[in-house]
Every structure is written in structure tokens, then in C-alpha cells.
C-alpha positions in Angstrom: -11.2 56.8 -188.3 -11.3 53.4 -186.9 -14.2 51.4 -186.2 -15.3 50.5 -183.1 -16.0 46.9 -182.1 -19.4 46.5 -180.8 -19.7 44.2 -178.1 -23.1 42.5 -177.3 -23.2 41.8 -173.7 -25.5 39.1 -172.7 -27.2 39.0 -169.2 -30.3 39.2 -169.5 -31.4 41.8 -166.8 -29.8 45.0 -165.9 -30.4 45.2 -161.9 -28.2 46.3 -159.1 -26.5 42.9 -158.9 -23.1 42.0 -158.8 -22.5 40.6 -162.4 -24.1 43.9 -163.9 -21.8 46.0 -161.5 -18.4 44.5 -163.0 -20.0 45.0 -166.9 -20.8 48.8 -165.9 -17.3 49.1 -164.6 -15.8 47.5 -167.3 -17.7 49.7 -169.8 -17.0 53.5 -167.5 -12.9 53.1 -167.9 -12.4 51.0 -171.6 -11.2 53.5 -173.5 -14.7 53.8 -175.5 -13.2 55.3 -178.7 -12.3 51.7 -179.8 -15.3 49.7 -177.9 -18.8 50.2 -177.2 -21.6 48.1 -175.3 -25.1 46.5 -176.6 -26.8 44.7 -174.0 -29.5 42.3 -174.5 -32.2 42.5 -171.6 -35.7 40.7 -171.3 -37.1 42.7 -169.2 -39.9 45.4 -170.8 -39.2 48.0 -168.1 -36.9 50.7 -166.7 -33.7 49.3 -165.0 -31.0 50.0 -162.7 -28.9 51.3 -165.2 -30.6 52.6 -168.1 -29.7 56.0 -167.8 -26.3 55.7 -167.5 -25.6 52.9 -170.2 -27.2 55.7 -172.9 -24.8 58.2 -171.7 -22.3 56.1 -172.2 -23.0 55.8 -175.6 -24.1 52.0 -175.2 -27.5 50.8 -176.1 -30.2 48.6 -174.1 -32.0 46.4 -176.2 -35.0 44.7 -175.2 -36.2 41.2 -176.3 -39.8 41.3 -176.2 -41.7 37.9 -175.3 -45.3 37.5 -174.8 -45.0 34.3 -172.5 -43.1 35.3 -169.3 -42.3 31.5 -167.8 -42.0 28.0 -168.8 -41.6 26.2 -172.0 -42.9 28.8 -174.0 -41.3 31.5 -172.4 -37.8 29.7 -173.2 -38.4 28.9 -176.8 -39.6 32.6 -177.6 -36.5 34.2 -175.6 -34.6 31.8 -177.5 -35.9 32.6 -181.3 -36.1 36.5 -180.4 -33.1 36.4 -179.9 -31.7 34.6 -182.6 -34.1 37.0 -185.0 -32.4 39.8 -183.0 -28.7 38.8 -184.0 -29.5 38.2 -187.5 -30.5 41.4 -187.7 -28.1 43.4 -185.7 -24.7 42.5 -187.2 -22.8 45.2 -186.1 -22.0 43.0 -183.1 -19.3 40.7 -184.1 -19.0 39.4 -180.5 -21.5 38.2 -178.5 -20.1 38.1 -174.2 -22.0 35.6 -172.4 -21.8 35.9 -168.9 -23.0 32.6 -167.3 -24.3 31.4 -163.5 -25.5 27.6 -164.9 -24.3 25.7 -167.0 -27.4 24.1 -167.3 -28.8 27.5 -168.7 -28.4 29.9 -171.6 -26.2 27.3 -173.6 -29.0 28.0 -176.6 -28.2 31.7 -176.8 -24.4 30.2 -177.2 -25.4 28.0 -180.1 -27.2 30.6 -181.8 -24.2 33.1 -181.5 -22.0 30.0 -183.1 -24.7 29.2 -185.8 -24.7 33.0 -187.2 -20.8 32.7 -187.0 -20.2 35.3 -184.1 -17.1 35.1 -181.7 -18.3 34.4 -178.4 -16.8 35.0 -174.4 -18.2 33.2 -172.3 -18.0 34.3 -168.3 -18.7 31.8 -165.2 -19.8 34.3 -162.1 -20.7 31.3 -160.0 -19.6 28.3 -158.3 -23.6 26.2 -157.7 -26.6 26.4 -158.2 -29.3 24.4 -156.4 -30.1 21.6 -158.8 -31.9 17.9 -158.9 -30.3 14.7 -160.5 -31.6 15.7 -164.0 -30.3 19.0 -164.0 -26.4 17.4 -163.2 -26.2 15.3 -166.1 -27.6 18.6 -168.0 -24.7 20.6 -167.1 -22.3 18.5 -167.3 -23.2 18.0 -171.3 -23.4 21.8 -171.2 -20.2 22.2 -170.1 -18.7 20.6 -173.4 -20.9 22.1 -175.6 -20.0 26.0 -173.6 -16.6 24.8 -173.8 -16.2 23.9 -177.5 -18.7 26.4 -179.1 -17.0 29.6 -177.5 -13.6 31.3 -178.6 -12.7 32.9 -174.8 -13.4 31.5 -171.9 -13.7 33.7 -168.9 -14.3 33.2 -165.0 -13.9 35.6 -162.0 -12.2 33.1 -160.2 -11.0 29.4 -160.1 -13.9 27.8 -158.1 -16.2 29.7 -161.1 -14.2 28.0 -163.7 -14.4 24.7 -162.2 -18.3 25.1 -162.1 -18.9 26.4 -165.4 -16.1 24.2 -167.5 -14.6 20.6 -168.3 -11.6 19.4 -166.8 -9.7 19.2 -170.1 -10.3 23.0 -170.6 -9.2 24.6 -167.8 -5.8 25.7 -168.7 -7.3 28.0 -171.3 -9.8 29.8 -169.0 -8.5 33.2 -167.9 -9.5 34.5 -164.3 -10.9 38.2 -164.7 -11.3 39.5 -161.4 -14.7 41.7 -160.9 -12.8 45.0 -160.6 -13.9 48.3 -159.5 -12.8 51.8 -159.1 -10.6 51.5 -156.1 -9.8 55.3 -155.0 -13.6 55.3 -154.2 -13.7 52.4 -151.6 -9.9 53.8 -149.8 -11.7 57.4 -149.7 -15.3 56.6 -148.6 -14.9 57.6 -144.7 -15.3 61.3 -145.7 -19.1 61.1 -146.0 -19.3 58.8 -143.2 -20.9 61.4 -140.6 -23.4 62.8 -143.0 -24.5 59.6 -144.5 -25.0 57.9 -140.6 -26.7 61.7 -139.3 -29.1 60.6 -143.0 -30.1 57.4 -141.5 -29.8 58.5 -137.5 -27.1 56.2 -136.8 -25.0 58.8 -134.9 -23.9 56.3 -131.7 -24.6 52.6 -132.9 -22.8 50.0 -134.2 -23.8 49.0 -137.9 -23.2 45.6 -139.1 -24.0 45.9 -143.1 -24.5 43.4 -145.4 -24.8 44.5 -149.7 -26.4 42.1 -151.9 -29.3 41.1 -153.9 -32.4 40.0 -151.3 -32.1 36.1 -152.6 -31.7 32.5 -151.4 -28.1 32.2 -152.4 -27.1 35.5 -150.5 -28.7 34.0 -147.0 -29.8 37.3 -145.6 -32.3 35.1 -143.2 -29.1 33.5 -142.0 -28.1 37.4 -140.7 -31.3 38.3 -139.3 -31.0 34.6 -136.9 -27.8 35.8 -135.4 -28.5 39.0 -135.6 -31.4 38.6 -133.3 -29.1 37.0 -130.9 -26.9 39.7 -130.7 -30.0 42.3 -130.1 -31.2 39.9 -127.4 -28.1 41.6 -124.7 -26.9 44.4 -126.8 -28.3 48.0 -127.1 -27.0 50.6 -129.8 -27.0 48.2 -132.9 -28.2 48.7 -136.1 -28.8 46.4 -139.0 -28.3 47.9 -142.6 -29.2 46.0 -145.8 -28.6 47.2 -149.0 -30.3 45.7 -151.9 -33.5 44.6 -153.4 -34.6 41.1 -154.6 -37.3 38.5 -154.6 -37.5 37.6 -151.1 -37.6 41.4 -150.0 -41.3 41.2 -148.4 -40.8 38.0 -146.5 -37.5 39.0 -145.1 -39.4 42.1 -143.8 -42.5 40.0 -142.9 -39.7 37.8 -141.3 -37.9 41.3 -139.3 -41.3 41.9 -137.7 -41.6 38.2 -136.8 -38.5 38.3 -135.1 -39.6 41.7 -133.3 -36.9 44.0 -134.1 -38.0 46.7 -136.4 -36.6 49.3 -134.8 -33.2 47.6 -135.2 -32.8 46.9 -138.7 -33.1 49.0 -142.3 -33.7 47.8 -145.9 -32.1 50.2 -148.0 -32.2 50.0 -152.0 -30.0 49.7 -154.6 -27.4 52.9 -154.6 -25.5 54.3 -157.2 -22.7 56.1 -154.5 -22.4 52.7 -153.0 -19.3 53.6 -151.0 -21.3 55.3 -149.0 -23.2 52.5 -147.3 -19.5 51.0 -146.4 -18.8 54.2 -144.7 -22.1 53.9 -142.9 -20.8 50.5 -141.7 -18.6 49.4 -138.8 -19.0 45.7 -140.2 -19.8 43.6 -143.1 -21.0 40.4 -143.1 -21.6 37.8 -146.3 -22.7 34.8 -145.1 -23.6 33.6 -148.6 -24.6 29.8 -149.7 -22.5 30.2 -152.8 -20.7 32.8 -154.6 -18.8 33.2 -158.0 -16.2 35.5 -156.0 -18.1 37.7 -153.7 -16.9 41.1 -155.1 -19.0 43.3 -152.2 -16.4 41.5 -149.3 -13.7 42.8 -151.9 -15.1 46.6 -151.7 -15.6 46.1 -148.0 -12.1 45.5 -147.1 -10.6 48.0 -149.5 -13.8 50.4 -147.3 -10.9 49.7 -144.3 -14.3 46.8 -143.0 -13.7 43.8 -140.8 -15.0 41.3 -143.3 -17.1 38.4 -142.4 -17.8 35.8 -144.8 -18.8 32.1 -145.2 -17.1 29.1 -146.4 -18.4 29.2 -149.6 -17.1 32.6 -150.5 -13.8 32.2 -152.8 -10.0 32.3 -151.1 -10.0 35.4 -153.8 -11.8 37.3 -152.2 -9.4 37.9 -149.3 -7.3 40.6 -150.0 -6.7 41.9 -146.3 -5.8 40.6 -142.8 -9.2 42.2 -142.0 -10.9 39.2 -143.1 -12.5 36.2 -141.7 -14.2 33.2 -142.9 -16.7 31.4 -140.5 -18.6 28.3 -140.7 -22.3 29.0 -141.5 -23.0 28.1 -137.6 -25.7 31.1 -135.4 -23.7 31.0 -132.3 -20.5 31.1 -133.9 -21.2 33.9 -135.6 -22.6 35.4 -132.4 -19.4 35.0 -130.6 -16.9 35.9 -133.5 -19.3 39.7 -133.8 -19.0 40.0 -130.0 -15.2 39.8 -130.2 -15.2 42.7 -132.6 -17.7 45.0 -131.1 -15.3 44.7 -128.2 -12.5 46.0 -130.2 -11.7 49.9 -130.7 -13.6 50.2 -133.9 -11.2 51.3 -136.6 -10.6 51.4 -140.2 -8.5 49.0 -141.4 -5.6 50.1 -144.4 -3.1 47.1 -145.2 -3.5 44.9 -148.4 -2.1 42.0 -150.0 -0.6 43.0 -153.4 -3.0 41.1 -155.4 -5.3 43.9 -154.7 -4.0 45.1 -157.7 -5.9 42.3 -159.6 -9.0 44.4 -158.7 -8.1 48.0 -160.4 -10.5 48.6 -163.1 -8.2 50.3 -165.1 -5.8 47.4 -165.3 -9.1 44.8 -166.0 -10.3 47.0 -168.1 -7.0 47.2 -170.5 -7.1 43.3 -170.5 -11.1 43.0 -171.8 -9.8 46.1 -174.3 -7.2 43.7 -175.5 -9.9 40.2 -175.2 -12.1 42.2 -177.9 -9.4 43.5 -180.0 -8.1 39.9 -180.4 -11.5 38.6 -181.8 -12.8 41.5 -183.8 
């Protein structure tokens, strides 16, 4: 019987967020007679998905540090981790998946020192930095370049970010792919799932995405508010969880409009929240692709998104891409709550490019070429 190749998957958390989503994915529809998933977490609790990563067959292992922050916080993470791959050498390939260049690069050289093959995967195109940390990344981007055997990104703009100029030609675009058939089929539950959160009558503008600066969810609330001001019947659903979840809600009450918006947490049937919707909304600072406006449109959504969400992302004519501007977006949202509210169903062929089988088959043959 043939071995299977171990892959070490390197993210360091295991939330509800996007880059966690496409792993999982990845790791439900590769043919797991040939591969299996390790993932390295630093996190000493119980995550979003645990549960299913054992049943899976993968394993969750966690890198204990005593000091949760600062200097020795890093340098702990850092040898843990290397005494952690010393030890465990059934993994053979160590897949980095990357939002800064300025960060991580140690777990990297480590992976090079004790001779592993290494992936590296750029999910993001900035991250808020000073003067200092620009010259840091863009050392770091040699060293991630020249120290790693693959390099991945889930879109151009990501590969840009993450690598040098003289390697881009080698980096190979892996879309964040997902189980389509879920997202074209998710309208049967959409009465029972708005008669669960008594939205039978209003018009639900939805927004998916971890509660953080990047994702600009405070932005939503501003023009939301606007809309409220001369509209009845609307309803505000967010879906996630994050950091800046209590002052967003402190922020709701500011505002006055509790009875207008809900927080929802992380699902695992997240289709269901798309068929809830009758618009999405991602007005995001900066995204590595912005897979949720991807699952919204193939959900039949009109799709709003900022600037700063990749050309990639549009797979639809039910798409739009906005300047990050309050009244704009006022008067672009009033335009389509005018419209007959339906669900959208035309694609561009590069929808394709998001079918997790056909992703899947290409990491299958990534691993098989470095084991």
C-alpha cells in the first residue's frame, strides 16, 4: 500500500476565516487515500474546526508558548516550532500560507534548515505597516522567495505583495475554491432560515467576514445608517466573529439602530446566510482575493465590493465595485432596492477556476511533485 504524504499546514489559528476555509476545502475533496493534513496552531483552545479536521483523519497540533506577545512570545513560537519539526518527520512538506511578508519568514527558514520542501501561499495584497516594516518585507521577499520550492498565491495582486519581481513567472495562481453545487442550490432553505431570524418582509443587505480593521464593517454600519434614516423594512446581517466584535456593537447602539441589524457567528452551512440575503456588500481595505464576493455571486447576490477587492473576484455581471465613498454607496443600494429583487444565474467561464474538485486535483498533483 502506498504511503501517504503528510502535509503540514501552517496557519497558525484554525478560526472561521477565509484562509482556513480554502485549507478545509482543499482537505474535504483531495482524494485522502494519497494525502493527509497536520496543522500547526498556537492557540491552546477549542477551534472552529477541530472536530471536523479529526474526522477527516487530519491532526491539530498545538505549539504550546508560555509568553503570549512580544519578543518573547516570537522567539518561543519560533523554537517550539522548530523542536516540533525535528520531531515530527513524517511531514516532508511543510505549506506556509502567508499574509506579510514581514512575518512568519522564521518558520520558513527553519522548514529549509531541517531540509523540508516548502509552499509558500500569499492570501493578501497589504498590510498596514511603518517605514521599518517596508524595508523588512522587501528583504523578506527574497529570502520567501529563494528558501521555498512552490510558490503559491490566490491571485495576482497576492503575488505581487508577497514576492520579488524576478520571481513572478514561477508563482502559480490557486484560486480559493469551494464546493460550488452548494452556493447555486442555497435558495431552498431561504424561507426557513429568514422565518429563523424573523426576516419574513425585509430587505437584508449581508456582509460575511471576520469582525477586523481590514474587513471595514464600520464602513457598513456609516452607510447603512443612512439608508435606515428614510427606509423601513431593512435588516442588517453580519456573519462573523473577530476582535473588534464589542466595539462594532457598542458602535450599533451608538448609532441607535439595534433593532435594525444582527451579529451572527461563524456557520458551518454557510450558504445559508446567502440565502437569507438579498445583498452583499465587501467594502474591505484590502483583500488577498475576497473569496465570500465569489460565494455570493455564485448565491445568484448583487455583489458590492470595494476597490481594493481583486478583478478575480468578479465572476458575474452581478457585480459592482464602488469607491469606498458613504453617499455613493447610499445611492448605488437605493438603485437596487428599487429593482425586482431576484436571483441572479449567468457566469463568466472562469468560474470554473473556483470548483474544488478541479483545485483540489492541482494541490494533489503540487504534493505528489515534492514528496
Amino acid at each position: 500500500m502506498q504511503e501517504k504524504i503528510c502535509v503540514l499546514q501552517f496557519i497558525g489559528k484554525l478560526g472561521s476565516g477565509g484562509i482556513e476555509a480554502f485549507v478545509m476545502n482543499v482537505f474535504r475533496s483531495i482524494d485522502r487515500t494519497k494525502i493527509n493534513f497536520g496543522f500547526v496552531t498556537f492557540q491552546e483552545k477549542k477551534e472552529f474546526y477541530d472536530d471536523e479536521i479529526q474526522l477527516l483523519g487530519g491532526k491539530k497540533h498545538v505549539v504550546t508558548q508560555k509568553w503570549k506577545g512580544g519578543i518573547n512570545g516570537a522567539f518561543e513560537r519560533t523554537f517550539s516550532f522548530f523542536i516540533f519539526l525535528k520531531e515530527h518527520k513524517e511531514y516532508k512538506i511543510v505549506h506556509i500560507h502567508l499574509s506579510d511578508p514581514a512575518r512568519a519568514v522564521q518558520y520558513i527558514l527553519i522548514a529549509k534548515l531541517l531540509r523540508r520542501r516548502i509552499i509558500v501561499h500569499s492570501h493578501a495584497t497589504s498590510v498596514p505597516g511603518g517605514f521599518c516594516k517596508k524595508i523588512i518585507r522587501r528583504i523578506n521577499k527574497y529570502l520567501i522567495y529563494f528558501c521555498s520550492d512552490i510558490q503559491l498565491a490566490c491571485s495576482k495582486i497576492a503575488a505581487n505583495w508577497m514576492y520579488p519581481r524576478l520571481g513572478q513567472e514561477n508563482v502559480q495562481i490557486i484560486q480559493n475554491a469551494f464546493d460550488l453545487n452548494r452556493f447555486f442550490n442555497c435558495t431552498k432553505n431561504r424561507t426557513k432560515m429568514r422565518d429563523e431570524y424573523n426576516l419574513s418582509g425585509k430587505y437584508v443587505i449581508g456582509n460575511i467576514g471576520r469582525l477586523c480593521q481590514p474587513k471595514n464593517q464600520r464602513f457598513i454600519l456609516n452607510f447603512y445608517k443612512k439608508l435606515c434614516d428614510y427606509r423601513e423594512n431593512l435588516c442588517l446581517l453580519i456573519v462573523g466573529d473577530g476582535e473588534l466584535k464589542k466595539s462594532l456593537e457598542e458602535y450599533v447602539s451608538t448609532l441607535e439602530i439595534e433593532d435594525k441589524v444582527i451579529f451572527a457567528p461563524p456557520q458551518t452551512k454557510i450558504e445559508d446566510m446567502y440565502a437569507v440575503m438579498d445583498l452583499f456588500v465587501l467594502p474591505s481595505l484590502y483583500e488577498g482575493l475576497g473569496i465570500v464576493a465569489v460565494e455570493a455571486q455564485v448565491s445568484g447576490l448583487m455583489t458590492l465590493v470595494s476597490e481594493h477587492v481583486p478583478s478575480e473576484a468578479q465572476v458575474s455581471n452581478h457585480y459592482l465595485s464602488i469607491p469606498l465613498n458613504v453617499d455613493i454607496w447610499v445611492d448605488v443600494i437605493n438603485t437596487q432596492i428599487s429593482k425586482k429583487n431576484i436571483r441572479y444565474k449567468h457566469f463568466f467561464p472562469k468560474l470554473k477556476n473556483f470548483d474544488i474538485k478541479e483545485v483540489s486535483f492541482q494541490m494533489l498533483q503540487i504534493y505528489e511533485s515534492l514528496k
